[in-house]
TINU-156784 format. One record per residue: x, y, z negated of N, C-alpha, C in turn. Coordinates in steps of 0.1 Angstrom, whole numbers, padded with zeros to 4 digits, always signed. Example, Ala and Ser with C-alpha at 12.3 -4.5 7.8 and 13.67 -1.06 7.14 Angstrom:
BEGIN
+0132-0057-0078+0123-0045-0078+0132-0033-0078;+0128-0022-0071+0137-0011-0071+0129+0000-0079;
//
This chain:
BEGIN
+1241+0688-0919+1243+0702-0920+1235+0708-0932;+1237+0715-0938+1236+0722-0948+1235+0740-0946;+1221+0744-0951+1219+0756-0946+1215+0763-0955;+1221+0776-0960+1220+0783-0971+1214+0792-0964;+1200+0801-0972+1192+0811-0972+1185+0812-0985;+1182+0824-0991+1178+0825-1002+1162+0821-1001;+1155+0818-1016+1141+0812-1015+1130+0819-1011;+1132+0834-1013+1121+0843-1014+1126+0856-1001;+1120+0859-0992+1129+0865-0982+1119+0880-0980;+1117+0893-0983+1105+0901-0981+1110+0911-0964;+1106+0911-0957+1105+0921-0950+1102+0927-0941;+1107+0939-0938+1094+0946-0924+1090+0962-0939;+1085+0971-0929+1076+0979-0935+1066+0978-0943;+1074+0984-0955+1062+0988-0971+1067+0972-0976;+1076+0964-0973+1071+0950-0983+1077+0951-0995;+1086+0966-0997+1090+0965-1013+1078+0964-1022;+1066+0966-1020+1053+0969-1028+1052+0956-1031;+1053+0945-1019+1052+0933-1024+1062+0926-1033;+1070+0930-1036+1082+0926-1044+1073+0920-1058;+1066+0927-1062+1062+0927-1078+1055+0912-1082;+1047+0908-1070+1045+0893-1071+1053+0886-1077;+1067+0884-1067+1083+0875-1067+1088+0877-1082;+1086+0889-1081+1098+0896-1096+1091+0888-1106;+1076+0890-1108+1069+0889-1118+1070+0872-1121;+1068+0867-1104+1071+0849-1111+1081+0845-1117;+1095+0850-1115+1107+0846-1118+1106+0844-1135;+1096+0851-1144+1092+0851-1157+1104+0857-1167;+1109+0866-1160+1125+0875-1168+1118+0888-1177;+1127+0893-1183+1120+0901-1194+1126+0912-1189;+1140+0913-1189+1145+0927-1185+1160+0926-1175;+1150+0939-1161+1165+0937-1156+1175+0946-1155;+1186+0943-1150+1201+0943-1148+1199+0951-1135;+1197+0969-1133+1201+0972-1121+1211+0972-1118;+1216+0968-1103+1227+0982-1102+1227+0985-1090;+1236+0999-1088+1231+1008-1080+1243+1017-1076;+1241+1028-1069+1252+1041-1072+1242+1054-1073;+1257+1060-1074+1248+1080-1080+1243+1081-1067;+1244+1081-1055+1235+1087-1047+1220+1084-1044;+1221+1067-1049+1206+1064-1042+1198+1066-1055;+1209+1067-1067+1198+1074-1083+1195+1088-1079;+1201+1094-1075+1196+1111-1070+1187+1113-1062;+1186+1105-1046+1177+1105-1037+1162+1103-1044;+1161+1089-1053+1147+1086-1059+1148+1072-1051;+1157+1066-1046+1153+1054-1040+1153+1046-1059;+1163+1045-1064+1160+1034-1075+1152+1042-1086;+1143+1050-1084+1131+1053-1095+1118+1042-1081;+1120+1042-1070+1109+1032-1063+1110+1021-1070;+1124+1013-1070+1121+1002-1076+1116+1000-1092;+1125+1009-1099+1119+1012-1112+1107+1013-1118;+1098+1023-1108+1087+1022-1106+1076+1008-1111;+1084+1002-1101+1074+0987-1096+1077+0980-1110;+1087+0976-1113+1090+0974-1128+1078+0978-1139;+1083+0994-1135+1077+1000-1148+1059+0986-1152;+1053+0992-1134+1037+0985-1133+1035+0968-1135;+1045+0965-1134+1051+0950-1143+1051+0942-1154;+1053+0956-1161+1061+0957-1180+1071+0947-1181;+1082+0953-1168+1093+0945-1168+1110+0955-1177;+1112+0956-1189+1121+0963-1188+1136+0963-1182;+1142+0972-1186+1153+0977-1173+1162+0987-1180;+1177+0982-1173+1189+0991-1179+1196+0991-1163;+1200+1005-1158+1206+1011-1149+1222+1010-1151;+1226+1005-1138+1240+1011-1140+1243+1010-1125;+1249+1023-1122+1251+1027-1109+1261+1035-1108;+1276+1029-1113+1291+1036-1115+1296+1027-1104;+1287+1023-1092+1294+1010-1083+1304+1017-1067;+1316+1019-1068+1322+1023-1063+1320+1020-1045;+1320+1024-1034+1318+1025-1023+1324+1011-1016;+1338+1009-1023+1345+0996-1027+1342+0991-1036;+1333+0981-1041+1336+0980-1057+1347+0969-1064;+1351+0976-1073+1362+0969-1081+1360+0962-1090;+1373+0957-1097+1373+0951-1108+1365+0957-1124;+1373+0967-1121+1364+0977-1131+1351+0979-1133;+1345+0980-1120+1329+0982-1118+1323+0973-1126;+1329+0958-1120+1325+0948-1123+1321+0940-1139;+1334+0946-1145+1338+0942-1160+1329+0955-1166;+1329+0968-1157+1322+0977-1171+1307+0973-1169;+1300+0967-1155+1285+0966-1158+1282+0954-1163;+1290+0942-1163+1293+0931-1171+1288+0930-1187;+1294+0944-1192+1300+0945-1206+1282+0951-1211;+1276+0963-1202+1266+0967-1204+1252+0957-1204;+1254+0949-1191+1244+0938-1195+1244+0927-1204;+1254+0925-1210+1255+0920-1220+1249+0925-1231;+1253+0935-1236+1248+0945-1248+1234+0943-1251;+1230+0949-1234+1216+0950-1232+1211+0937-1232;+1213+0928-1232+1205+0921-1235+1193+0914-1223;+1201+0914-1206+1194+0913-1196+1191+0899-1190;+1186+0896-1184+1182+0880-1183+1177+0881-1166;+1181+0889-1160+1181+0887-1142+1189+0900-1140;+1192+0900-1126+1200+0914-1119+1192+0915-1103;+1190+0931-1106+1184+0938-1093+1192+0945-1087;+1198+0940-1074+1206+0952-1068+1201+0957-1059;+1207+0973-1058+1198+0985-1045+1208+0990-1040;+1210+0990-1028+1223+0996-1021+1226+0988-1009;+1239+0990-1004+1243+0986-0991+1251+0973-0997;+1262+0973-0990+1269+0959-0993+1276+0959-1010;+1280+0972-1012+1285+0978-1025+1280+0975-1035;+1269+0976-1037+1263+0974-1051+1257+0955-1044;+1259+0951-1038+1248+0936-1035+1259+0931-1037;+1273+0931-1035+1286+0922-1041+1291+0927-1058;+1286+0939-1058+1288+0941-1074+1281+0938-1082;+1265+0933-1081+1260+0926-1088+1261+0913-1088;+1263+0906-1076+1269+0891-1076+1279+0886-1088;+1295+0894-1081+1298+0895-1094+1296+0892-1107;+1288+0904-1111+1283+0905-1127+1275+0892-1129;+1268+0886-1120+1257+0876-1120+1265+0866-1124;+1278+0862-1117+1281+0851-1116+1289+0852-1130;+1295+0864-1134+1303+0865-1147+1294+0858-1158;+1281+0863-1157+1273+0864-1170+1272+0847-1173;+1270+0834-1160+1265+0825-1161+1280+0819-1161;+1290+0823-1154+1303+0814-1157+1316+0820-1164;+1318+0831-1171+1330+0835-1179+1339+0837-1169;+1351+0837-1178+1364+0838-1175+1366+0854-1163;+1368+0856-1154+1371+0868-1148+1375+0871-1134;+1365+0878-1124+1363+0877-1109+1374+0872-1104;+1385+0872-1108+1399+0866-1096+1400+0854-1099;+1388+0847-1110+1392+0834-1116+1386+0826-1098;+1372+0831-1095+1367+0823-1085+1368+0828-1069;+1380+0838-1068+1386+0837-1052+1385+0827-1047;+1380+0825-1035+1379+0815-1025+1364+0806-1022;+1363+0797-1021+1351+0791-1020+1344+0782-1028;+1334+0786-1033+1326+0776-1044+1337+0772-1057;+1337+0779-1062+1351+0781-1071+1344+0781-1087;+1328+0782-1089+1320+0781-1096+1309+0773-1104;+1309+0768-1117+1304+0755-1121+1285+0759-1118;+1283+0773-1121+1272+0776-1130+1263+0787-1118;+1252+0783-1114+1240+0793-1109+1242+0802-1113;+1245+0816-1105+1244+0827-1117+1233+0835-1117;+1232+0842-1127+1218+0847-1131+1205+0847-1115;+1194+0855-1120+1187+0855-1107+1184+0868-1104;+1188+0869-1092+1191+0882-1083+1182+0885-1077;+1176+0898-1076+1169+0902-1066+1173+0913-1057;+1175+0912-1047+1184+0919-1038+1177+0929-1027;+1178+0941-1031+1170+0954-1023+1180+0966-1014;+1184+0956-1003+1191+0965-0994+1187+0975-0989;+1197+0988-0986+1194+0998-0981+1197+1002-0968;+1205+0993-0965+1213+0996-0955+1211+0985-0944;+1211+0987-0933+1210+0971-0922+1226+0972-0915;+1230+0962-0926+1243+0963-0918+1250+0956-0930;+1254+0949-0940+1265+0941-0948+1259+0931-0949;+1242+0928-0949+1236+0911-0952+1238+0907-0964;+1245+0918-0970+1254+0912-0983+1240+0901-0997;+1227+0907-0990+1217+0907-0999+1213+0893-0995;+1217+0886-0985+1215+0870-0982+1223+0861-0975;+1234+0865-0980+1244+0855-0981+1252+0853-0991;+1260+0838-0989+1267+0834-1001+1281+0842-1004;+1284+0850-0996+1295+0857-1000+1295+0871-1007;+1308+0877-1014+1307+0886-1019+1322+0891-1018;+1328+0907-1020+1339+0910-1022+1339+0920-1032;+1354+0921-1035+1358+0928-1049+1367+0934-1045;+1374+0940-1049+1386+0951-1043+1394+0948-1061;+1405+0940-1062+1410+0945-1067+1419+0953-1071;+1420+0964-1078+1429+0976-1079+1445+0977-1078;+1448+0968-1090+1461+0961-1093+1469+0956-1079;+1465+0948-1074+1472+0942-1057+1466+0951-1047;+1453+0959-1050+1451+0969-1040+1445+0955-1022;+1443+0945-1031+1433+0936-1020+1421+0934-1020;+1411+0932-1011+1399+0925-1017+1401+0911-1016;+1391+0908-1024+1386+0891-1034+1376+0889-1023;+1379+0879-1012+1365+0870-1010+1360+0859-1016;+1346+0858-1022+1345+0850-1030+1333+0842-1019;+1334+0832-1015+1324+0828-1009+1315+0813-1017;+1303+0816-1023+1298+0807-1035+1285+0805-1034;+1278+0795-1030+1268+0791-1028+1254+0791-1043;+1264+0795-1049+1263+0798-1067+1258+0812-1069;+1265+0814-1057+1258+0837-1059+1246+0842-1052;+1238+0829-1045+1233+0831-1036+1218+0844-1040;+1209+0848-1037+1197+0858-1048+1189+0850-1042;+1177+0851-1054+1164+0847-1059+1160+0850-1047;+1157+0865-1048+1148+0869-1037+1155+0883-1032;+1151+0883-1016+1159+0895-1009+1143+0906-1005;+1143+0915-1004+1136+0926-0997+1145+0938-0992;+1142+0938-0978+1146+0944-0965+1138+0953-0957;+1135+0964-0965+1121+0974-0959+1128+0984-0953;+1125+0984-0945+1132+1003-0936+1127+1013-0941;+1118+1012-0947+1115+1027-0953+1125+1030-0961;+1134+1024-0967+1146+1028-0976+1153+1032-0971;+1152+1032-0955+1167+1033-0949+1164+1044-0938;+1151+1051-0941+1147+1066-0928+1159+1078-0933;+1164+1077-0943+1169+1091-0947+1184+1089-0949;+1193+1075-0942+1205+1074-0942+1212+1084-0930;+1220+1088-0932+1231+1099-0921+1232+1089-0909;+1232+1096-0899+1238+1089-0893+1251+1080-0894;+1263+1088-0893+1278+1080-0894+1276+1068-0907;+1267+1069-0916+1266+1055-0924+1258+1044-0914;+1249+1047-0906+1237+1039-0900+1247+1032-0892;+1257+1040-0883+1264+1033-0876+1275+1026-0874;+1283+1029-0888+1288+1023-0893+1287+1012-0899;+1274+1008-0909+1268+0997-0907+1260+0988-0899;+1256+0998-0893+1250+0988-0880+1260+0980-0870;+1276+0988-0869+1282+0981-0868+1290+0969-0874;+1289+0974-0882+1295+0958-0895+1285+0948-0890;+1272+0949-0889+1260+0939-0885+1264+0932-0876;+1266+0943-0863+1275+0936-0853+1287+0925-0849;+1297+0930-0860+1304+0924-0862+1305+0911-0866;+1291+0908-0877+1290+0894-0885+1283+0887-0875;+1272+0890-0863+1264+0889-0852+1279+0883-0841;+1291+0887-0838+1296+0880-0828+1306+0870-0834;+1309+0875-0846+1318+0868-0855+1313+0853-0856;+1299+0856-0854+1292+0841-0861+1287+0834-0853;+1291+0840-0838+1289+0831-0825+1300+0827-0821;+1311+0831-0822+1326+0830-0823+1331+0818-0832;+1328+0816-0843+1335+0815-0852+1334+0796-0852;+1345+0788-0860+1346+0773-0857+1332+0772-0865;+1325+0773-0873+1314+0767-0882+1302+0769-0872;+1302+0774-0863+1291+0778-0855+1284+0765-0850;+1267+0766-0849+1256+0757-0845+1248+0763-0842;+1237+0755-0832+1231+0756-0829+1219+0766-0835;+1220+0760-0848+1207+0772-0856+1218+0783-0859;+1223+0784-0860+1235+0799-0859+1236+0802-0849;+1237+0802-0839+1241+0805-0826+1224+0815-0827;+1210+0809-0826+1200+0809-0826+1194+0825-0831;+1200+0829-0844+1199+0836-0853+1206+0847-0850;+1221+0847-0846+1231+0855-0847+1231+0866-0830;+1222+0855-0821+1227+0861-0807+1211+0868-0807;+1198+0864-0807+1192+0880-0808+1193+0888-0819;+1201+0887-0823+1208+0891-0838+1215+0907-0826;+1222+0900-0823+1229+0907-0811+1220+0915-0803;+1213+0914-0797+1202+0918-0788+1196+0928-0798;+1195+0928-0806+1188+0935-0812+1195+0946-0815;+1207+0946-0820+1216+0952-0821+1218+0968-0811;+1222+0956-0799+1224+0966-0789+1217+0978-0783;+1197+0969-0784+1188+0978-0783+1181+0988-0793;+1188+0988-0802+1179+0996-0812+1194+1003-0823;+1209+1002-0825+1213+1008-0828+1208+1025-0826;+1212+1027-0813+1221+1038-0811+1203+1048-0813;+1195+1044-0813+1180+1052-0819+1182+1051-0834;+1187+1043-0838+1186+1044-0855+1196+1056-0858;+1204+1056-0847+1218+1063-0855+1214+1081-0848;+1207+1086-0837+1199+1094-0832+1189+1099-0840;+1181+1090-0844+1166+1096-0847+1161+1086-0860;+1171+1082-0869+1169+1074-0879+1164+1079-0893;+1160+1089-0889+1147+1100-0899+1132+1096-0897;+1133+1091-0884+1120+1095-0880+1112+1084-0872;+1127+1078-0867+1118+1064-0861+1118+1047-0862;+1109+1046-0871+1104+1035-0883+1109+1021-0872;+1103+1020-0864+1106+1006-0852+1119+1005-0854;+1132+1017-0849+1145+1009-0843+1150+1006-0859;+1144+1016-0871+1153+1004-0886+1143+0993-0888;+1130+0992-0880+1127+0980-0885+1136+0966-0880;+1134+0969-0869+1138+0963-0858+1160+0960-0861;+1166+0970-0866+1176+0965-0872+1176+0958-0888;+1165+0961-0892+1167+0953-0904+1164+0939-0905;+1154+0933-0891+1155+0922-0888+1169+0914-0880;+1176+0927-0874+1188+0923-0871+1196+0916-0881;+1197+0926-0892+1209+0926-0901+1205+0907-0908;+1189+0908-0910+1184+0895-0919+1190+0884-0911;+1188+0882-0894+1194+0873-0888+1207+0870-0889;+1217+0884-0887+1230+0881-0888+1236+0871-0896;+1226+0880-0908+1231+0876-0921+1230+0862-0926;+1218+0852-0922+1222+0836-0924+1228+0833-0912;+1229+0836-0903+1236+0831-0893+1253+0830-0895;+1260+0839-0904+1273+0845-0907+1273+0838-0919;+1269+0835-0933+1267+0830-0944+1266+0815-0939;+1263+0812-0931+1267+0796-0925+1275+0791-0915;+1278+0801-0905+1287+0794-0894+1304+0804-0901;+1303+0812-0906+1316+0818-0913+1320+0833-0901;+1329+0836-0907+1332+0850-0899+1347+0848-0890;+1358+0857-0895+1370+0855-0888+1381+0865-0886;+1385+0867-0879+1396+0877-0880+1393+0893-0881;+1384+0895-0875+1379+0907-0879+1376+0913-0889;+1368+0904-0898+1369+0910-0911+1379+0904-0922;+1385+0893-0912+1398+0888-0926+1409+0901-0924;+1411+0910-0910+1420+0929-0913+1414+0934-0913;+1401+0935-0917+1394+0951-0918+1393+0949-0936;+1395+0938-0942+1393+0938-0955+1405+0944-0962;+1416+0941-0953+1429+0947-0956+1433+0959-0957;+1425+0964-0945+1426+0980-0946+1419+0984-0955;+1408+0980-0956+1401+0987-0969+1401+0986-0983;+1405+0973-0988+1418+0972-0998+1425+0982-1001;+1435+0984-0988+1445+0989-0991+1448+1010-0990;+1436+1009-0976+1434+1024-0979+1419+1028-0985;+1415+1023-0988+1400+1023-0991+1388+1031-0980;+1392+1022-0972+1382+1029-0961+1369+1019-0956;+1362+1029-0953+1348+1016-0949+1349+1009-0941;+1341+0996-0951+1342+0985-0946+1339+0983-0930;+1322+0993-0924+1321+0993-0911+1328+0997-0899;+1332+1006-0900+1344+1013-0895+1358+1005-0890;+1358+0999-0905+1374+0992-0897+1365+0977-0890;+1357+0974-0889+1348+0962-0881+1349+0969-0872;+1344+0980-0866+1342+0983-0856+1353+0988-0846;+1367+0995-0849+1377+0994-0847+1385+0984-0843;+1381+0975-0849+1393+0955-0848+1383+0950-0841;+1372+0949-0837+1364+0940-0833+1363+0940-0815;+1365+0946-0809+1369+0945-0794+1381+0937-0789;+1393+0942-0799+1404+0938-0797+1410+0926-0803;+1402+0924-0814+1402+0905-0819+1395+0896-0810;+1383+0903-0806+1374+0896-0797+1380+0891-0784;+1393+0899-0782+1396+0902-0767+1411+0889-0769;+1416+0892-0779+1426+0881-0783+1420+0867-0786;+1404+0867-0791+1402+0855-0795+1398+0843-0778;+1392+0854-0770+1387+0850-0756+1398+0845-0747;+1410+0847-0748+1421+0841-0744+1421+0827-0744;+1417+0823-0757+1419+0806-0759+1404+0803-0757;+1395+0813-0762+1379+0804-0762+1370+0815-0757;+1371+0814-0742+1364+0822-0735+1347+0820-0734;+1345+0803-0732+1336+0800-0735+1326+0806-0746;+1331+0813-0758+1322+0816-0764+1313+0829-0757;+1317+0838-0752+1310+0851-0751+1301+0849-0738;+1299+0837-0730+1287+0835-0722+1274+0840-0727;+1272+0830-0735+1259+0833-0743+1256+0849-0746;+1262+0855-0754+1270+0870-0757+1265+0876-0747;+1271+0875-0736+1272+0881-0723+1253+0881-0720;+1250+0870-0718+1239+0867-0714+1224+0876-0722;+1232+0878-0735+1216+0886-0742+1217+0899-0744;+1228+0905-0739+1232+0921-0737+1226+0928-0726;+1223+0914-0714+1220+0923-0699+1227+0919-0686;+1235+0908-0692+1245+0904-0680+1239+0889-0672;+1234+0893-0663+1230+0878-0654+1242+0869-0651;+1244+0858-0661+1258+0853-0660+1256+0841-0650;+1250+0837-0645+1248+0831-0635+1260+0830-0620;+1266+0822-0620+1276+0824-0613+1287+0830-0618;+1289+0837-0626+1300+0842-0630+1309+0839-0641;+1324+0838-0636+1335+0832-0647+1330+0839-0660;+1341+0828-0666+1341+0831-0680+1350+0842-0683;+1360+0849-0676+1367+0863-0676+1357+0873-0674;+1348+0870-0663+1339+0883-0659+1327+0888-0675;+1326+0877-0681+1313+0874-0692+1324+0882-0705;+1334+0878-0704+1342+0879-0716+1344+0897-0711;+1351+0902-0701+1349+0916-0702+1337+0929-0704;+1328+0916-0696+1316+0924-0698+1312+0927-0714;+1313+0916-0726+1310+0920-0739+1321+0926-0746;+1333+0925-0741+1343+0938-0746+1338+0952-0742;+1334+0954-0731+1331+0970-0726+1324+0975-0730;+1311+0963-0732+1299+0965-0741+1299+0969-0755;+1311+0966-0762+1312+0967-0777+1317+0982-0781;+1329+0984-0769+1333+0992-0767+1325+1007-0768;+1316+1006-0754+1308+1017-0751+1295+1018-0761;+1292+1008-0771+1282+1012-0780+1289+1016-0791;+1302+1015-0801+1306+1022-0808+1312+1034-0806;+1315+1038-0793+1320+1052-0789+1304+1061-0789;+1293+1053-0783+1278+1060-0781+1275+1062-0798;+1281+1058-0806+1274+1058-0821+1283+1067-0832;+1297+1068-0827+1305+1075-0827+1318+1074-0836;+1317+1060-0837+1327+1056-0848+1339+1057-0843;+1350+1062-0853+1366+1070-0847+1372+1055-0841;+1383+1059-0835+1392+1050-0826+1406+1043-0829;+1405+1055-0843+1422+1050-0848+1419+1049-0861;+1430+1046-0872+1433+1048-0888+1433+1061-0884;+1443+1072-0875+1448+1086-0882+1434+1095-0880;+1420+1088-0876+1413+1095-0872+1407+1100-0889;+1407+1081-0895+1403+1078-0909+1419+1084-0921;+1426+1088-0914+1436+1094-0928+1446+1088-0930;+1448+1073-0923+1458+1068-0924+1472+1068-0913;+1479+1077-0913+1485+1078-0907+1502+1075-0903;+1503+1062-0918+1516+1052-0916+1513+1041-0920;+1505+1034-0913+1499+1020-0921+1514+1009-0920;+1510+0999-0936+1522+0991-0934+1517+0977-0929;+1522+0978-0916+1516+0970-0905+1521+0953-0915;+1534+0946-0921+1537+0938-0923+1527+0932-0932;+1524+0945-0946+1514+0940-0957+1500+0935-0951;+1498+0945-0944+1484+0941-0938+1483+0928-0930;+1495+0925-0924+1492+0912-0913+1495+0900-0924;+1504+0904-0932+1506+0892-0946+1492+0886-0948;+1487+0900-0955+1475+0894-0962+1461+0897-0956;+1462+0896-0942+1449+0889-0937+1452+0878-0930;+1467+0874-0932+1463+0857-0928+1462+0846-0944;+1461+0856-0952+1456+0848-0966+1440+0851-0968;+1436+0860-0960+1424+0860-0960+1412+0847-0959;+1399+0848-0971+1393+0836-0968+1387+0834-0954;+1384+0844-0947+1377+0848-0934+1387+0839-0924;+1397+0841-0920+1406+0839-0915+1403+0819-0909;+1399+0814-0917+1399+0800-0917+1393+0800-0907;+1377+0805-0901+1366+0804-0892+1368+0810-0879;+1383+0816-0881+1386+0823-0862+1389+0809-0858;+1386+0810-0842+1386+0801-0835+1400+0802-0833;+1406+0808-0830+1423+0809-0826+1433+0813-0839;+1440+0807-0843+1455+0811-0850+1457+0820-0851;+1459+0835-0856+1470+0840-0853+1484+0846-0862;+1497+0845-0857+1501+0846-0868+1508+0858-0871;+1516+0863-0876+1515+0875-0886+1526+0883-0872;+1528+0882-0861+1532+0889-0848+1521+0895-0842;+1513+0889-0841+1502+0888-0836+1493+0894-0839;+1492+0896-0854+1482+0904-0861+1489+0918-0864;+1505+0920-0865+1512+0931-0864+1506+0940-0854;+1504+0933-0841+1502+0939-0832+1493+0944-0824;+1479+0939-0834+1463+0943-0832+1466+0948-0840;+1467+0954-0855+1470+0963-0861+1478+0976-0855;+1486+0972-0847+1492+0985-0841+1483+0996-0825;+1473+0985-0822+1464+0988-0809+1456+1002-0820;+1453+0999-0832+1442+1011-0837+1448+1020-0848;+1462+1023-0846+1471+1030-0852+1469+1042-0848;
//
């Protein structure tokens, strides 16, 4: 077995300060932010900048990274680090800017053009070296080998999954993350979720996955719904998810994901809606279709939520972590349908097409085929 995690891992409270060590050994002259306008306006990327500055590390910003990011994003901050003349990339943000700099990373060290490497390890060349400063606990995006793209043209996203994109070094401090809104916190926190059952579910799953992913889960359960309440003020439940999200995150980057996010990538492709949201939406009701054939999986599940599974079937275990999923995304308040999100004639055929072309798709434990996914698609209509 073969287990991917990045070399340098920072986190917990205040360890962005420690970043400057890591950055400084990598021995790079100037980096490659990227970012978006909000977290440039708040002052989160003048913190990192900052640390830079006390470095004498220089630095060129680019934070036009769309909520989705696209093809566009990708090719125009491509075009700027080039110019500039940059020789590592720092990304700051949620999952958005940490697959948009991948991207650019992997452009700079291998050519040709993001749709060239859809799929898996599709890449000759290490790409540049990343330092990855999440904001959010909830995409992982900052420590695992995967990445997505939205492209505009087919209106799909690109999973690129590449052991080649993996970052130098990640830092995961909650203090970045006291002044997120709620409906983002839980929205993400639910995506976390999602990669957390996906990756106890899912065919690539072991023992050190299972390990990572299920108090992954636990963690989850006990400390969302405070983040998403009082996530101004109270430092424990984002510390405490940001060690979630870190778990999930090599746990899902090695055992793989699955049907959940092979249609929630679809919808957000195709209506551009967040990525957490449609996880949190599909994820009861794939879970519920996947437990039909492999009930066995949500024992464990069952068991770290609160349920004394002891004696009890594998139906009783398997409802108990649907109700459970259930009742914590209604407590956090994420909507129920598309028409809640704006969508209110989805084309059920396109979408079930193309999440069984999805790269996700390989790692569900059950088949399903495009009836099937018609018809979980039509449960959140």
């Amino acid at each position: 077995m073969i287990y991917y995690v990045p070399p340098v891992n920072l986190l917990g409270k205040g360890c962005l300060a420690e970043a400057k060590t890591p950055i400084k050994a990598l021995g790079k002259k100037k980096a490659f932010v990227v970012s978006d306008k909000f977290l440039t306006s708040n002052g989160t990327v003048d913190k990192v900048t900052a640390l830079l500055d006390e470095i004498g590390i220089d630095h060129v910003l680019y934070n036009d990274v769309k909520p989705n990011p696209t093809v566009t994003n990708v090719n125009q901050g491509l075009a700027v680090l080039k110019a500039e003349s940059c020789d590592f990339v720092i990304t700051i943000g949620g999952g958005s800017p940490q697959d948009c700099g991948k991207a650019i990373s992997i452009l700079a060290t291998n050519g040709g053009q993001t749709a060239d490497y859809e799929g898996v390890n599709k890449t000759k060349n290490k790409c540049l070296p990343i330092v990855a400063i999440t904001t959010t606990a909830g995409t992982s995006a900052e420590v695992t080998i995967n990445y997505v793209i939205t492209d505009e043209t087919r209106h799909v996203k690109m999973i690129m999954v590449d052991t080649n994109s993996l970052a130098a070094i990640t830092v995961n401090d909650p203090e970045l993350m006291m002044g997120k809104p709620g409906p983002l916190t839980a929205a993400t926190g639910m995506d976390a979720l999602t990669h957390a059952i996906e990756a106890v579910v899912a065919n690539g799953a072991n023992d050190v996955t299972d390990a990572t992913a299920l108090y992954a889960i636990k963690e989850i359960f006990d400390y969302l719904p405070a983040a998403v309440a009082n996530g101004a003020t109270d430092v424990e439940a984002r510390e405490q998810m940001c060690y979630a999200c870190f778990l999930n995150g090599i746990a899902f980057s090695n055992a793989g994901l699955g049907n959940v996010h092979a249609m929630a990538h679809q919808l957000g492709g195709l209506y551009d809606l967040p990525h957490g949201v449609c996880n949190a939406m599909l994820l009861p009701i794939v879970e519920a279709e996947n437990a039909k054939k492999a009930p066995k999986k949500f024992r464990a599940i069952a068991g770290v939520i609160g349920m004394d599974v002891e004696g009890k079937t594998d139906t009783e275990c398997v409802d108990y972590v649907i109700g459970r999923i259930k009742n914590l995304s209604e407590t956090v308040g994420i909507p129920k349908s598309l028409k809640e999100v704006g969508v209110d004639d989805p084309d059920f055929e396109l979408l079930a097409e193309n999440s069984m072309k999805d790269a996700c798709a390989g790692a569900n434990p059950v088949f399903f085929d495009k009836e099937t996914l018609i018809r979980l698609f039509k449960e959140i209509a």
